[in-house]
N, C-alpha and C positions, 0 to 999 in steps of 0.2 A: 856499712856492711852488715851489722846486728839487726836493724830496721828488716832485712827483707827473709830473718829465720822462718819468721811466725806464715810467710807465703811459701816460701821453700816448703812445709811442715804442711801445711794445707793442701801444696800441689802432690805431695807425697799419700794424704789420706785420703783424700775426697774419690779416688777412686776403689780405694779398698772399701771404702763405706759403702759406694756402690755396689759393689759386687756383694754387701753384706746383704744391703736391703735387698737385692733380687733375692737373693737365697730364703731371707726371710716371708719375702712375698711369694712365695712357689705356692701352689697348689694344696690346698691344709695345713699349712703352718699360722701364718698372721693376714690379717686384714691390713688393708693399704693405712686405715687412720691408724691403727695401734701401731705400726712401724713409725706413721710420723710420729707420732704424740710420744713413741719412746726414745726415739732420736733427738726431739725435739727439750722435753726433758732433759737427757745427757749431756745434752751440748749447755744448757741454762747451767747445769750444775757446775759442768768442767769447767765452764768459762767463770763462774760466780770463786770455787775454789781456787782456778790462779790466780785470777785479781787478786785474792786476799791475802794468795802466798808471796806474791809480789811484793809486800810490802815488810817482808821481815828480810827481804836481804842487801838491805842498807846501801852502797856503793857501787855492787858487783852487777855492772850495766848488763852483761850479758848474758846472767841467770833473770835479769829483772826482763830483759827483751825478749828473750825466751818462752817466758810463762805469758807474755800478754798476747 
């Protein structure tokens, strides 16, 4: 049951992200690569800091399943 948080959490954002990057791609705001390349960044970062939080909560399966 813990296994399937981290798609639950994904099926939840993936379309608010969406609607973030249209917004951001509107007419004079961002260019199509600067929205990927800053997505693409946030996501390396976000995903590089849980892994590492991951590993300081010792037992507790479903703050460890959580974060990955």
């Amino acid at each position: 049951m813990y296994s399937g948080i981290p798609f639950i959490a994904s099926f939840l954002t993936v379309p608010m992200a969406a609607i973030l990057i249209d917004w951001l791609r509107a007419p004079g705001c961002l260019s199509k690569t600067v929205v990927q390349k800053t997505f693409c960044v946030f996501g390396f970062v976000e995903s590089g800091c849980l892994l590492m939080l991951t590993g300081y909560f010792g037992c507790d399966r479903l703050a460890a399943v959580t974060t990955l």
